[in-house]
C-alpha positions as CSV (number, residue, x, y, z in Angstrom):
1,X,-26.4,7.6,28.4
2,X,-22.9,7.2,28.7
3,X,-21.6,9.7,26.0
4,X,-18.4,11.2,26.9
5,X,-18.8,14.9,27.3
6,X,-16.2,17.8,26.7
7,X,-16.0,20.9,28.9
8,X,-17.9,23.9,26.9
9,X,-19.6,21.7,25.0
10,X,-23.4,22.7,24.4
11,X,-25.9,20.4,25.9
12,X,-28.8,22.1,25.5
13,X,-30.1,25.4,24.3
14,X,-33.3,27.1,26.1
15,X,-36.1,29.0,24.0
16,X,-38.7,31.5,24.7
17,X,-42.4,30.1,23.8
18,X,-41.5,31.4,20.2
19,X,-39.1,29.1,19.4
20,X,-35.9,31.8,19.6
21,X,-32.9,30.6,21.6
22,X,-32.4,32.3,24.7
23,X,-29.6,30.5,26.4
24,X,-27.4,27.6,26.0
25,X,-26.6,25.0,29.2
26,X,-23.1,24.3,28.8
27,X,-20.7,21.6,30.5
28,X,-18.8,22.9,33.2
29,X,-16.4,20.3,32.6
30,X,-15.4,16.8,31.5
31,X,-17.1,13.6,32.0
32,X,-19.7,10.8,31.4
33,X,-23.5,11.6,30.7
34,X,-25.0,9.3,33.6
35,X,-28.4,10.8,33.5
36,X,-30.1,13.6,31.4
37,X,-34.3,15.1,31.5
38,X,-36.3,13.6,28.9
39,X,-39.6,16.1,29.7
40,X,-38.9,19.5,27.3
41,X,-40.1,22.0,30.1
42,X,-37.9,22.0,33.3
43,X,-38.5,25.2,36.1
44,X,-35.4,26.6,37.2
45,X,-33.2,24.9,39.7
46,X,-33.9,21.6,38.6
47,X,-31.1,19.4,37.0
48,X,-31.4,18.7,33.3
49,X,-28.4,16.0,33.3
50,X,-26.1,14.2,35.5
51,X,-22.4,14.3,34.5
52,X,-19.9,11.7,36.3
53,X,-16.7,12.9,37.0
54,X,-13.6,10.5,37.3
55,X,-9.8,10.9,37.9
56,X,-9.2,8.3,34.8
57,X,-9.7,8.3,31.3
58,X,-12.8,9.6,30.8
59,X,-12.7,7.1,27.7
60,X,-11.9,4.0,29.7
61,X,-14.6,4.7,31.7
62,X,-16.9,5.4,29.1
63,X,-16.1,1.7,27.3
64,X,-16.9,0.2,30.7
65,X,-20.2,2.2,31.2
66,X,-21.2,0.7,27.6
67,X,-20.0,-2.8,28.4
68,X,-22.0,-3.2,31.6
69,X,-25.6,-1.6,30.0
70,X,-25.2,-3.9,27.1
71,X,-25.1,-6.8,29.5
72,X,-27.6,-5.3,31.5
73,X,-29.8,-4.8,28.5
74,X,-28.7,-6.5,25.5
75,X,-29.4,-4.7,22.1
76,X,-32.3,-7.7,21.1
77,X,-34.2,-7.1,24.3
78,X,-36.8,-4.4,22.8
79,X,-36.8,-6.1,20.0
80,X,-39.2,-8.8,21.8
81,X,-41.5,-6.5,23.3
């Protein structure tokens, strides 16, 4: 969460049940990675990730996303559980 992504970059590739790739999802533009499908088997239609979009920096905003979810959830939380 919160890696910038580049227009055409590969996000994911889909296979066939016998492992050979059959397609790759690729970014239709710029932005921040705000949400993404964790479960390998999604039907068509559904969204496998959630890209922001912004009119700044898409680096700016990418600092500020990491700032906030580290004082959200510090790194030493899990480390607790």
């Amino acid at each position: 969460m919160g890696d910038q992504i580049t227009k055409g970059e590969i996000l994911a590739e889909i296979g066939s049940p016998y492992g050979e790739v059959i397609n790759s999802v690729v970014a239709p533009r710029s932005g921040i990675l705000i949400g993404k499908q964790n479960i390998p088997l999604v039907q068509e239609g559904e969204a496998m990730f959630h890209i922001a979009y912004f009119s700044e920096n898409d680096e700016a905003i990418a600092d500020h996303i990491e700032n906030v979810h580290e004082q959200l959830i510090p790194e030493n939380h899990y480390s607790n559980i």
